[in-house]
Backbone bond lengths (Angstrom), bond angles and torsions (degrees), N, CA, C in turn:
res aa  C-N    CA-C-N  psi(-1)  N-CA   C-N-CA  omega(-1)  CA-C   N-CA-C  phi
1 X - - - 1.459 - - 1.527 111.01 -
2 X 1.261 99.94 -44.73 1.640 95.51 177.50 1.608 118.06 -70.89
3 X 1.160 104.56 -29.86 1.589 105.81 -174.89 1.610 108.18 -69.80
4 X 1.580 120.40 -37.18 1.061 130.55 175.46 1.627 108.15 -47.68
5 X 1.649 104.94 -69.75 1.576 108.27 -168.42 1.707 88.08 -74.13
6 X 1.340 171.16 -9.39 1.006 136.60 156.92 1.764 124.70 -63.51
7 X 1.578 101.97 -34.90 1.718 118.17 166.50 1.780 98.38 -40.32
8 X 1.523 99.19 -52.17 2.207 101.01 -159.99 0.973 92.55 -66.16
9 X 1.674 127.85 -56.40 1.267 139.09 -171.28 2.180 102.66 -37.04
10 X 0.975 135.10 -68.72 1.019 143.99 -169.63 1.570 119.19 -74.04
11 X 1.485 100.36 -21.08 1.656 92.57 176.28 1.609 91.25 -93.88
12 X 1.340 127.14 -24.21 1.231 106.09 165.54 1.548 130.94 -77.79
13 X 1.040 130.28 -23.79 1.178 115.35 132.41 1.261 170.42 -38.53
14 X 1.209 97.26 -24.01 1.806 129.10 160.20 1.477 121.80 -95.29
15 X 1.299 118.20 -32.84 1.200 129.73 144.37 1.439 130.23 -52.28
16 X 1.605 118.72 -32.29 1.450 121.88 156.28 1.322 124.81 -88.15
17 X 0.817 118.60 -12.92 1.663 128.10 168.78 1.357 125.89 -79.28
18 X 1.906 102.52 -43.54 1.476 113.69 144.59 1.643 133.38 -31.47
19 X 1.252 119.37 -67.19 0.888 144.43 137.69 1.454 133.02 -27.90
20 X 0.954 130.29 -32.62 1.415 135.30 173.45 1.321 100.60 -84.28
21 X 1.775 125.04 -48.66 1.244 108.56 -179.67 0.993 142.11 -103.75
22 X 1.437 99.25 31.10 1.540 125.85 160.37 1.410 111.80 -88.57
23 X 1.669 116.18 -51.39 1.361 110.76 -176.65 1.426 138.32 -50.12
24 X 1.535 92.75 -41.10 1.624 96.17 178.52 1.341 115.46 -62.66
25 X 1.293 132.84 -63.42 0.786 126.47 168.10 2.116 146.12 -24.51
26 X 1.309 91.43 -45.72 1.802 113.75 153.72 1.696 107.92 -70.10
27 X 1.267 97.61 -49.43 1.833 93.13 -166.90 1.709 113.07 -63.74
28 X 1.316 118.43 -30.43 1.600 149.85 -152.73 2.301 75.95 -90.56
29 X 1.198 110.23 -56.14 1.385 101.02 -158.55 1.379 102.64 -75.77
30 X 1.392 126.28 -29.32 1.453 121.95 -165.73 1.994 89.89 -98.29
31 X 1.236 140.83 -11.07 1.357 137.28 125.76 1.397 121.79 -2.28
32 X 1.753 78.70 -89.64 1.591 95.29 -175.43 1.782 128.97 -53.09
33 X 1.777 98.19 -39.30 1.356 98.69 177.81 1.580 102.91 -66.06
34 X 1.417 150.54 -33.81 1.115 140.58 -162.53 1.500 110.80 -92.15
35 X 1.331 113.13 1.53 1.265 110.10 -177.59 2.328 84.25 -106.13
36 X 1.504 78.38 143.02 1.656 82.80 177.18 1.548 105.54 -137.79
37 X 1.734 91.09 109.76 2.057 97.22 -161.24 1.896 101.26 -86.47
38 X 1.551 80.14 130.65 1.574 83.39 170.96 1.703 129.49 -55.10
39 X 1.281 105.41 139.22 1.782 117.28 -166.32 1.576 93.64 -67.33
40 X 1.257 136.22 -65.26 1.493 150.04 -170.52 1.465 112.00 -55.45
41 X 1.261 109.67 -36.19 1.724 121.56 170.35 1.622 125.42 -59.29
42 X 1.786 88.15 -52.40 1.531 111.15 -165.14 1.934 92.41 -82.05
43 X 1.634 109.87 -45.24 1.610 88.83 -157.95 1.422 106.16 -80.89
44 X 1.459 119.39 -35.27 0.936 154.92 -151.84 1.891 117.45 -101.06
45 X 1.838 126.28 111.98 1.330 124.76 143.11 1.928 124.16 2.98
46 X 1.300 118.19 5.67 1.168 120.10 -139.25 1.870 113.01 -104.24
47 X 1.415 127.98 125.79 1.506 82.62 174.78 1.487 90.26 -121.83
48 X 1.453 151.60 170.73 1.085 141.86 139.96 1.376 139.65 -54.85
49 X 1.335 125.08 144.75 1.500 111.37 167.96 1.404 140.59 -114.71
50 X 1.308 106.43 109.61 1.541 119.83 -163.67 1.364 135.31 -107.36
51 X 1.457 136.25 136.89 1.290 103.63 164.78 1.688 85.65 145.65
52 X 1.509 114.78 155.18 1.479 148.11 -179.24 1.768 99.81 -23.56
53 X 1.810 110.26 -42.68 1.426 115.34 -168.55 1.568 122.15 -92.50
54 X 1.742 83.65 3.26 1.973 76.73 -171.95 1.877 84.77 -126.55
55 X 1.292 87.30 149.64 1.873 101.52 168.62 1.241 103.03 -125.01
56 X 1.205 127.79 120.04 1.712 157.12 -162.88 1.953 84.32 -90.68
57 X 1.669 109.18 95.02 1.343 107.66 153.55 1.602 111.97 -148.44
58 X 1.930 101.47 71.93 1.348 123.66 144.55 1.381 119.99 -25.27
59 X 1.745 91.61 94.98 1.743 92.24 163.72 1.382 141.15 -54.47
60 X 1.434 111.78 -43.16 1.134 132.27 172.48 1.386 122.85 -70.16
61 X 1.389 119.14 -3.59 1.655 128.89 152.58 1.353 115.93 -100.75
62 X 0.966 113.31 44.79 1.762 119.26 -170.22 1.583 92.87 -148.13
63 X 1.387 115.48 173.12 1.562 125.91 147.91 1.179 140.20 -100.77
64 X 1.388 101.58 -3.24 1.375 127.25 178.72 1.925 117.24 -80.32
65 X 1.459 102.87 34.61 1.307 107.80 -178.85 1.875 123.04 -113.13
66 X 0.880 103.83 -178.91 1.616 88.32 173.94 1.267 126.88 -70.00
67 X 1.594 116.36 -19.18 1.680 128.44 167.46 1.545 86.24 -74.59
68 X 0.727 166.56 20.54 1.703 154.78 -163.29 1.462 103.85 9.53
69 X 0.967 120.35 43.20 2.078 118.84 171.73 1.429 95.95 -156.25
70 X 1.222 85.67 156.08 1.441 104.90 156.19 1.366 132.52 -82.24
71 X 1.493 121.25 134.28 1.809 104.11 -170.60 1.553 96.29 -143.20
72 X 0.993 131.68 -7.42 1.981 123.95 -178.65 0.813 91.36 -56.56
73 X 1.574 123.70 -41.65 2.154 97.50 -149.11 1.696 102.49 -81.29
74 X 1.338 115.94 -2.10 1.491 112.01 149.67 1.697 116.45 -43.32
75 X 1.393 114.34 -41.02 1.280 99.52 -169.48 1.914 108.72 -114.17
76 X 1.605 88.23 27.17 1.666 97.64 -164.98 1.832 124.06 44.09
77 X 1.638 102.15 47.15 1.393 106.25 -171.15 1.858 80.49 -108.83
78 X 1.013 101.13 114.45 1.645 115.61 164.33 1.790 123.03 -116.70
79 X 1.487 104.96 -24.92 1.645 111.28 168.01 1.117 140.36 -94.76
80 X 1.221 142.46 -119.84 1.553 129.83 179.61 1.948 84.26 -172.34
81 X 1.372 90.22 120.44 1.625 107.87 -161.63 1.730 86.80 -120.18
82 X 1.368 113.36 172.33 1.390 120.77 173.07 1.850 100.86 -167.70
83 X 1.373 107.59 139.64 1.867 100.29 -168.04 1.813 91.97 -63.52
84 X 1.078 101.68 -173.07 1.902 98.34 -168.75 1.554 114.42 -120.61
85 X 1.398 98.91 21.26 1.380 123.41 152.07 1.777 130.32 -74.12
86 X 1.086 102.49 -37.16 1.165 132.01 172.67 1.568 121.24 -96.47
87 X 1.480 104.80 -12.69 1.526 106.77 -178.43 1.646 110.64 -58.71
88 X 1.360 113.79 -51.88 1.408 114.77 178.09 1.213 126.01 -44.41
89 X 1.610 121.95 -16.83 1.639 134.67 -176.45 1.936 82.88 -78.86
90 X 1.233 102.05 -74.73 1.568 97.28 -167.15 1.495 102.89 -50.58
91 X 0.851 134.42 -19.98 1.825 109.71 161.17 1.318 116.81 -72.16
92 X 0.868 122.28 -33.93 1.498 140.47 168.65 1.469 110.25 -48.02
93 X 1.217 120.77 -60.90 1.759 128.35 168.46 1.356 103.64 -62.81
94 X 1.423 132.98 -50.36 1.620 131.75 -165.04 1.805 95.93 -48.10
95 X 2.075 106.45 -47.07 1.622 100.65 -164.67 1.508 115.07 -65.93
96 X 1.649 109.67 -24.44 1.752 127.29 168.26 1.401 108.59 -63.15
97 X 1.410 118.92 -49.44 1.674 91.76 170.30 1.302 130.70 -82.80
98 X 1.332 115.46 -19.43 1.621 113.73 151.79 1.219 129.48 -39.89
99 X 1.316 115.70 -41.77 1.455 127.88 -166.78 1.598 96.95 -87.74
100 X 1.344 119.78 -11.82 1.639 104.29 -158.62 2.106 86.78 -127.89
101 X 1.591 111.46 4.97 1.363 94.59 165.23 1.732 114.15 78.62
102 X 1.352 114.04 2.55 1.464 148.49 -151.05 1.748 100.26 -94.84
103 X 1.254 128.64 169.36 1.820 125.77 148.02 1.722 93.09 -147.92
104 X 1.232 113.79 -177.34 1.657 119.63 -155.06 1.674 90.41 -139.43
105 X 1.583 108.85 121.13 1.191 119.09 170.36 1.385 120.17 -84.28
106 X 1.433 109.40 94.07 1.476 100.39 177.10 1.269 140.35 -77.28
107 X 1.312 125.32 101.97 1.950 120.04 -154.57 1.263 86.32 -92.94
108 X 1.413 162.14 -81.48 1.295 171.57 -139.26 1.720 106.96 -156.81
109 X 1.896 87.41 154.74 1.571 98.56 -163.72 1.562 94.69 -140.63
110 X 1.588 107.52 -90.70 1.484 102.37 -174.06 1.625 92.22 -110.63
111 X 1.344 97.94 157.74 1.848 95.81 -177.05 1.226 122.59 -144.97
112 X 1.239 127.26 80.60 1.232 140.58 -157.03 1.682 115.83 -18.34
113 X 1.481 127.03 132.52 1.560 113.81 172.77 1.150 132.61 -55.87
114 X 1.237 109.95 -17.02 1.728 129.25 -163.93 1.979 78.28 -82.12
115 X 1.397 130.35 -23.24 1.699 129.34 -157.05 1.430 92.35 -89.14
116 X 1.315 112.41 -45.08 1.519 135.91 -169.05 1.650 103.72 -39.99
117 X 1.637 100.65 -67.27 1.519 132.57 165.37 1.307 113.97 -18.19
118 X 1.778 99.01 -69.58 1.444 109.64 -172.23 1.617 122.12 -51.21
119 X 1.260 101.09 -42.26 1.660 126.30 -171.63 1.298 93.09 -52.98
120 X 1.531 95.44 -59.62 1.821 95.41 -147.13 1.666 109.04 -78.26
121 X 1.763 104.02 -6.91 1.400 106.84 157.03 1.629 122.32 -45.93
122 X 1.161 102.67 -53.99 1.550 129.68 -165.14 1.758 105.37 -81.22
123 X 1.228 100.12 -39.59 1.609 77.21 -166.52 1.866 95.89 -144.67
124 X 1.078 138.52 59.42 1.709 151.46 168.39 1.328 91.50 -43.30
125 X 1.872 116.21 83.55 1.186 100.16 121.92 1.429 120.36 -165.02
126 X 1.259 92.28 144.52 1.288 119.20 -162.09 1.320 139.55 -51.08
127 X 1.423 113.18 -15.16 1.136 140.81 177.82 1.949 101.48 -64.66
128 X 1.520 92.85 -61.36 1.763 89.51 -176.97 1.461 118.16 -130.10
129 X 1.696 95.96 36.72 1.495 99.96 166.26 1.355 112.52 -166.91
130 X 1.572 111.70 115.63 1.535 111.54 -170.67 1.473 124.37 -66.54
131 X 1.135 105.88 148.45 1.462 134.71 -176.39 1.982 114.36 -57.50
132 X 1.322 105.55 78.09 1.280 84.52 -176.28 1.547 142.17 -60.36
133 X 1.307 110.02 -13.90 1.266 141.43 164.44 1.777 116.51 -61.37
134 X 0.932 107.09 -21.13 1.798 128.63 158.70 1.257 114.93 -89.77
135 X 1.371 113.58 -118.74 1.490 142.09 -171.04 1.143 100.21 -75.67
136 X 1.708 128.24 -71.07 1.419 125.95 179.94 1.822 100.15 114.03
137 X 0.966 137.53 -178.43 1.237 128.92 -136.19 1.917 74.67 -128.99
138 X 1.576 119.08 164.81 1.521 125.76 178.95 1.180 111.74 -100.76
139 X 1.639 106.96 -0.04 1.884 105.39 -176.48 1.557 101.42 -101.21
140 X 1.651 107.84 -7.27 1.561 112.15 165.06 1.336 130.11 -90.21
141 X 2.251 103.10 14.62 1.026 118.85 179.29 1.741 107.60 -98.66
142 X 1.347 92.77 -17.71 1.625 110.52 -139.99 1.052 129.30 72.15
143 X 1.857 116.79 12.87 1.511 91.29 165.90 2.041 121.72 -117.41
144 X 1.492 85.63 55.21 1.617 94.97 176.95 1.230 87.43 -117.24
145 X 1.691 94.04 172.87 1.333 120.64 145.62 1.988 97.61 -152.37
146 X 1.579 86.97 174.60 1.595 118.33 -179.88 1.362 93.19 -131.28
147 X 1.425 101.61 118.70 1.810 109.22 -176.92 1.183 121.31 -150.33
148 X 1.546 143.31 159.98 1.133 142.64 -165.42 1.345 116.78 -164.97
149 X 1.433 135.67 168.13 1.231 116.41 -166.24 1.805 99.50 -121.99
150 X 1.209 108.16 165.10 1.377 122.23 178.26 1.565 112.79 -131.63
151 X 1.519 135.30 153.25 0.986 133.46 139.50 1.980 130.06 -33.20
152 X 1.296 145.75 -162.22 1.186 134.74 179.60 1.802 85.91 -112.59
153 X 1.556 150.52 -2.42 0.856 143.89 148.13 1.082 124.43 -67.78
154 X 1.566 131.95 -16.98 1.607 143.03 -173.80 0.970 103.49 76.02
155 X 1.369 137.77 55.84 1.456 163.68 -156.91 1.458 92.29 -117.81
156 X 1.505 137.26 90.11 1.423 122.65 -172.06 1.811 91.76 -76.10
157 X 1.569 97.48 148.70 1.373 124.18 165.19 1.921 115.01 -66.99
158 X 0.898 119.25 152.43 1.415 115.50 -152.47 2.502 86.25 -114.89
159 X 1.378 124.22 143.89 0.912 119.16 -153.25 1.452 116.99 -141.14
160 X 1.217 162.55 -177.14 1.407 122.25 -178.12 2.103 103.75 -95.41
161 X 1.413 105.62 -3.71 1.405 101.19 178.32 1.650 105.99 -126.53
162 X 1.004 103.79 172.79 1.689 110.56 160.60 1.948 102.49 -63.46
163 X 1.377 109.76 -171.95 1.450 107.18 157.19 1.528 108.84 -94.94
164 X 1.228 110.89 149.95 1.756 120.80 -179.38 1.404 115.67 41.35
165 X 2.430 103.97 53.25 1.572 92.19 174.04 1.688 100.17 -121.55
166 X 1.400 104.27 106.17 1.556 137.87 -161.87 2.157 81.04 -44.08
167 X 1.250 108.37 109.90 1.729 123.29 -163.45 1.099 116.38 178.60
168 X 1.361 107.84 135.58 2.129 112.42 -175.91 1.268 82.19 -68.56
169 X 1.423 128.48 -27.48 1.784 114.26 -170.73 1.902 106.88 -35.81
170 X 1.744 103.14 -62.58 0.977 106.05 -162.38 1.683 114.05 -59.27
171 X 1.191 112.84 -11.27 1.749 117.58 -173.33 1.605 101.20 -41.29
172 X 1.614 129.10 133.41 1.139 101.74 139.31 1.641 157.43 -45.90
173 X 1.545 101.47 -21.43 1.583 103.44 166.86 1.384 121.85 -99.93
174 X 1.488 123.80 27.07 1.449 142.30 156.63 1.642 94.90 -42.93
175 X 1.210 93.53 124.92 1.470 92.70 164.78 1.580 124.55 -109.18
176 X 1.076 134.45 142.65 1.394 117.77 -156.80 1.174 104.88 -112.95
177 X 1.662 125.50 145.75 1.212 126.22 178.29 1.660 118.08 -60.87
178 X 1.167 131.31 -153.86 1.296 146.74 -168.91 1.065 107.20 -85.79
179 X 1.855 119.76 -43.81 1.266 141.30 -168.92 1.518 115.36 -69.51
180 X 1.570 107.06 -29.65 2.143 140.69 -149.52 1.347 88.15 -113.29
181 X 1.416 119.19 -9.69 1.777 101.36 -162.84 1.209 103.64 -74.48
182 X 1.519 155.70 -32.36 1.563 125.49 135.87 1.539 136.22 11.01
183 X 1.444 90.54 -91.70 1.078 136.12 -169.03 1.941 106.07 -49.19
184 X 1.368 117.97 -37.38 1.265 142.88 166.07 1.618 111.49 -56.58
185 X 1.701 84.28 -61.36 1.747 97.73 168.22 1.484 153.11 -33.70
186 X 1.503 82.03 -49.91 1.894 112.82 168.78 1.630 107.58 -76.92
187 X 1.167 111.06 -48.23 1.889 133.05 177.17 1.772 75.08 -37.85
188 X 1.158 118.86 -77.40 1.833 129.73 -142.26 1.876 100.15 -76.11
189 X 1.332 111.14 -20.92 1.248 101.83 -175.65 1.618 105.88 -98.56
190 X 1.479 144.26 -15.03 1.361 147.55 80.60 1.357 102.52 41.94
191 X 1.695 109.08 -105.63 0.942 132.02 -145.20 2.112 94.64 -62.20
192 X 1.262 91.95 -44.51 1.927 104.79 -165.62 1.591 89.87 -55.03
193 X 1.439 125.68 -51.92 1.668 122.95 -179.95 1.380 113.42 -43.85
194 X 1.233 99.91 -79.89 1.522 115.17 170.71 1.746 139.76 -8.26
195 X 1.302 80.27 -67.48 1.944 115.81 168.22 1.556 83.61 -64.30
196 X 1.409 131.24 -99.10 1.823 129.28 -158.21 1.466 107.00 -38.29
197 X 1.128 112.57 -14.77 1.833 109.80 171.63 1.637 107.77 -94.61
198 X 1.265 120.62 -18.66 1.569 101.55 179.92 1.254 122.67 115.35
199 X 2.037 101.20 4.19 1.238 85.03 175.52 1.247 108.38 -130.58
200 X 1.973 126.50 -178.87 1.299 103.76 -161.30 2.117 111.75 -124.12
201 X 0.763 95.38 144.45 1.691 103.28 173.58 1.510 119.55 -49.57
202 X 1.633 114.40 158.58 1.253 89.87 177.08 1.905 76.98 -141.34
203 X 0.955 107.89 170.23 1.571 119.45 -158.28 1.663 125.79 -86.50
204 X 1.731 106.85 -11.06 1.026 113.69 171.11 1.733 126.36 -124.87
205 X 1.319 97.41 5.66 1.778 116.07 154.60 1.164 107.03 -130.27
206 X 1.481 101.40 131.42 1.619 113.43 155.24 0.844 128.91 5.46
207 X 2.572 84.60 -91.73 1.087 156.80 -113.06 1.682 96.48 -106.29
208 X 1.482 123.05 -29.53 1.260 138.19 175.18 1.506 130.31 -56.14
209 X 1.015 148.09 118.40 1.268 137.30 171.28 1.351 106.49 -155.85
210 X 1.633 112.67 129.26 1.550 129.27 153.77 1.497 124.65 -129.04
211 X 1.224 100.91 -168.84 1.745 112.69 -165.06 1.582 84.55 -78.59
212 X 1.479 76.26 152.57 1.587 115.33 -175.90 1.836 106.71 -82.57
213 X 1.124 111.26 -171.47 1.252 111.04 172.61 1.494 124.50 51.70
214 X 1.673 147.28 -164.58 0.910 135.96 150.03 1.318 133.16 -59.21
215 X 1.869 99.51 122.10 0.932 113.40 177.20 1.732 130.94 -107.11
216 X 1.289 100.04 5.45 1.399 113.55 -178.32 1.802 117.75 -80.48
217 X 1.628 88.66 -8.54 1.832 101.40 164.61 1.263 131.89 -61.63
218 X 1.527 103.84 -17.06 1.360 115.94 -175.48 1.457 119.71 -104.79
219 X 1.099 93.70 114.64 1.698 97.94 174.20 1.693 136.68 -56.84
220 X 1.291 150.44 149.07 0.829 147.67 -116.50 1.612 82.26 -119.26
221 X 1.448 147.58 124.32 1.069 141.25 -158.68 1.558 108.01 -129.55
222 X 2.032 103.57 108.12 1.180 99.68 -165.46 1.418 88.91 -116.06
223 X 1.508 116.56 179.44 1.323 124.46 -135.83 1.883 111.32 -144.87
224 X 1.464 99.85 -35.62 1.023 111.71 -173.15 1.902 114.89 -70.66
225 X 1.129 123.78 -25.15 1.213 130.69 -167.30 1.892 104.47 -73.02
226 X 1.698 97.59 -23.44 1.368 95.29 -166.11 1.678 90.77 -104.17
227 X 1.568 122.05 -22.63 1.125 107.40 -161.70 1.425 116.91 -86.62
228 X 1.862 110.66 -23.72 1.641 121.63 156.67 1.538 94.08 103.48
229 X 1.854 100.32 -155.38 1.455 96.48 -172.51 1.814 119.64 -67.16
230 X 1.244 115.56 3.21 1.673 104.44 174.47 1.416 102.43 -98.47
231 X 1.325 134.26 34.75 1.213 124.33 148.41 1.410 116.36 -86.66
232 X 1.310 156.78 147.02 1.672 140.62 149.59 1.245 105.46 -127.67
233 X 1.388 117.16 136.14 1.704 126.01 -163.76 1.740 85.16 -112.97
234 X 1.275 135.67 -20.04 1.364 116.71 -156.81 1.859 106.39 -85.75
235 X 1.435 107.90 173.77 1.366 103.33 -157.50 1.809 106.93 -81.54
């Protein structure tokens, strides 16, 4: 009897050990193929922004912009990225719109330079769109965004401009009539979020906001060298 259950005893043991180090190995590979790692994450400073408080509505994948076309998916930018320096601010805003019942319209985030290019092909000017050939734009740093607020239905908030409509409207010190005093309202309650998260205004959009402090640390983050022939910069 004993010799018997020591015989089971041992083929089951070798039989599970067998087995074990076979599995991982298959399980780890059919893993990996089902896991599909983001390009912008992995090559790229980059983290995405996701989740119940943000609504992903990329201007520049739409036609509804001031180029009237669509042009990201030239550079296969379809999400709303931020360098991951700055990621901790957007957690910081996600816990402000929780607390305030709020969600965050995301029009633009990080924007590739090779995007920068394209723009400033099409439309050079300088007033409300940087020079990539200079300085280069801060959402080609990752540390912009283009943002707006919504209800928790995705009820967009109404504002004194469209997003990116080149107008003293959009100035922050627009003052709004009697009729706009809303519209002023949301602009200032915006801006009050924004600022308690860390980041800073700029004086002739709203809709604009980046990191505070020095920003000339950040390098200009281009995309195309790694991404090959499915990038196209031309107009």
């Amino acid at each position: 009897m004993k010799k018997i259950f020591f015989t089971s005893f041992v083929f089951f043991f070798v039989a599970f050990f067998t087995i074990w180090g076979y599995l991982p190995s298959n399980a780890n590979d059919k893993i990996t193929d089902e896991i599909e790692l983001d390009f912008f994450e992995v090559h790229f400073p980059l983290k995405k922004i996701t989740g119940p408080y943000f609504i992903n509505k990329m201007t520049y994948t739409r036609d509804d912009n001031f180029l009237h076309h669509k042009f990201y998916q030239k550079f296969d930018v379809n999400d709303c990225y931020v360098h991951r320096d700055i990621y901790p601010n957007i957690k910081r805003l996600e816990n402000l719109l929780r607390e305030n019942n709020l969600r965050a319209v995301m029009y633009d985030c990080f924007r590739p330079h090779e995007a920068q290019v394209y723009m400033w092909n099409l439309n050079p000017n300088p007033l409300y769109l940087s020079n990539p050939n200079k300085f280069g734009s801060l959402h080609s740093r990752g540390i912009a965004v283009d943002i707006s607020l919504a209800n928790m239905d995705g009820v967009e908030y109404e504002f004194p401009t469209p997003v990116d409509s080149f107008d003293t409207k959009s100035w922050h010190n627009y003052k709004c009539s009697d009729e706009e005093k809303v519209l002023c309202q949301n602009r200032d309650a915006l801006k009050s979020l924004m600022e308690q998260a860390g980041f800073h205004p700029i004086k002739r959009e709203w809709w604009h906001y980046q990191k505070s402090g020095n920003v000339s640390a950040y390098p200009l983050i281009k995309i195309c060298d790694v991404k090959g022939a499915t990038c196209k910069t031309q107009k």
